[in-house]
C-alpha positions as CSV (number, residue, x, y, z in Angstrom):
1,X,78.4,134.7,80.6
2,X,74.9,136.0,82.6
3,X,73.2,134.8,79.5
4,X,74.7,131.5,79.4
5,X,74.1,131.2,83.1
6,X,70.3,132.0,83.1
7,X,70.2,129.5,80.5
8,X,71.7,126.6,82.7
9,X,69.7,127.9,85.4
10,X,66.3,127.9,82.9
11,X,66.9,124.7,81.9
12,X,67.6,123.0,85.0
13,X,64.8,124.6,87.0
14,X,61.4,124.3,84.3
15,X,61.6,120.3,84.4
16,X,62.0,120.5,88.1
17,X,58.9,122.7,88.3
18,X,57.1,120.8,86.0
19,X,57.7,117.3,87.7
20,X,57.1,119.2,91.2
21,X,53.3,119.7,89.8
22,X,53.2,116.6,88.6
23,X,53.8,114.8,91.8
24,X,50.1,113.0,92.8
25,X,49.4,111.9,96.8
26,X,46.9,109.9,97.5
27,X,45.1,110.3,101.4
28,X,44.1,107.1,102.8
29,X,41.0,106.5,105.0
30,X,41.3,106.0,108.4
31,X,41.2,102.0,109.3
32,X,37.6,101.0,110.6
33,X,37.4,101.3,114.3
34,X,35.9,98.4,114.2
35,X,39.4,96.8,113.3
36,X,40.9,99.1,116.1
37,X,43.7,96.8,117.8
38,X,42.6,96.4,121.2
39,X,44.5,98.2,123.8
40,X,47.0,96.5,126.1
41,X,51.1,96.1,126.4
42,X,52.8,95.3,123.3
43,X,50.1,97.0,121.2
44,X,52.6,99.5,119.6
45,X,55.1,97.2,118.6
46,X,52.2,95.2,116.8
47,X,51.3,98.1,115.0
48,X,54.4,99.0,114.3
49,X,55.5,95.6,112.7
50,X,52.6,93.8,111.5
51,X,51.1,97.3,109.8
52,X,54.0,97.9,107.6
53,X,52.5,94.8,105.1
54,X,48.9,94.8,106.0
55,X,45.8,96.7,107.6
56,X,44.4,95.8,111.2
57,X,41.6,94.4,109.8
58,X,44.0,91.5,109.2
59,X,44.5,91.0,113.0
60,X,41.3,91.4,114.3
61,X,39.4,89.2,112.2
62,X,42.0,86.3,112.8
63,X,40.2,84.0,114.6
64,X,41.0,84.3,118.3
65,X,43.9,82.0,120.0
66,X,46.7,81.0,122.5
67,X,50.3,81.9,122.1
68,X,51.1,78.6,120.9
69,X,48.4,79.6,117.7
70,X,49.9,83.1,117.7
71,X,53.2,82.3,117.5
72,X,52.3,79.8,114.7
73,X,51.2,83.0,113.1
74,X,53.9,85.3,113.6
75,X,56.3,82.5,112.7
76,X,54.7,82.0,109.3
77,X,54.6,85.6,108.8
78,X,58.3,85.5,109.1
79,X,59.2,82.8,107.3
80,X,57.3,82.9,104.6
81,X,56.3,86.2,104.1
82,X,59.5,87.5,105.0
83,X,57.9,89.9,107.8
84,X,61.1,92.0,109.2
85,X,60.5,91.3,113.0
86,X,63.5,91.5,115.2
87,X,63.6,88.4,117.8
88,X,62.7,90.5,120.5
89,X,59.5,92.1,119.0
90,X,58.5,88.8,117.9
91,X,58.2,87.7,121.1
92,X,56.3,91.1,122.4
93,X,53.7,90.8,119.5
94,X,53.1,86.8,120.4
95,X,52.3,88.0,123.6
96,X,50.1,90.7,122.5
97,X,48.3,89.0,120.5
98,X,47.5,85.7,123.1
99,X,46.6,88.3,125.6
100,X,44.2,90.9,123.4
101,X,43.3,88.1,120.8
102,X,42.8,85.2,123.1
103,X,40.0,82.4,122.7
104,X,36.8,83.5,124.5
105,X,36.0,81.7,127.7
């Protein structure tokens, strides 16, 4: 019975060992800090949302406009993309965005 046992045991734990070191993780950079989202209320919830399909770098380099723009944005991000924004952070990252990202004066 101890034998048959440590055999279970054996053969249960190896491949779990052997796929544990076999597990790979990969480190990614840092973004640029150039592409640093600019500070101000709402910022969070930007991050939080609009990060989960692509890098800052995607934000900043939009070119710069009013809600009306931004909302076009977000909208399409939505809708077509399928972007998982509740209603009420949509709203938060419009405003975010026309405030931190608005056209220069």
């Amino acid at each position: 019975m101890k034998r048959a046992l440590a055999l279970a045991v054996v053969l249960l734990v190896v491949p779990l060992v052997i796929w544990a070191a076999d597990q790979k993780s990969i480190t990614l950079p840092p973004d640029n800090e150039m592409a640093a989202l600019k500070p101000g209320p709402g910022m969070e919830v930007a991050r939080a949302n609009c990060m989960i399909c692509h890098s800052t770098d995607y934000v900043v380099r939009q070119p710069h406009g009013d809600a009306k723009q931004w909302q076009a944005l977000v909208t399409k991000m939505i809708k077509v993309f399928g972007a998982p924004i509740a209603p009420e952070n949509e709203k938060t990252i419009v405003e975010y965005l026309s405030s931190a990202y608005a056209p220069a004066k």
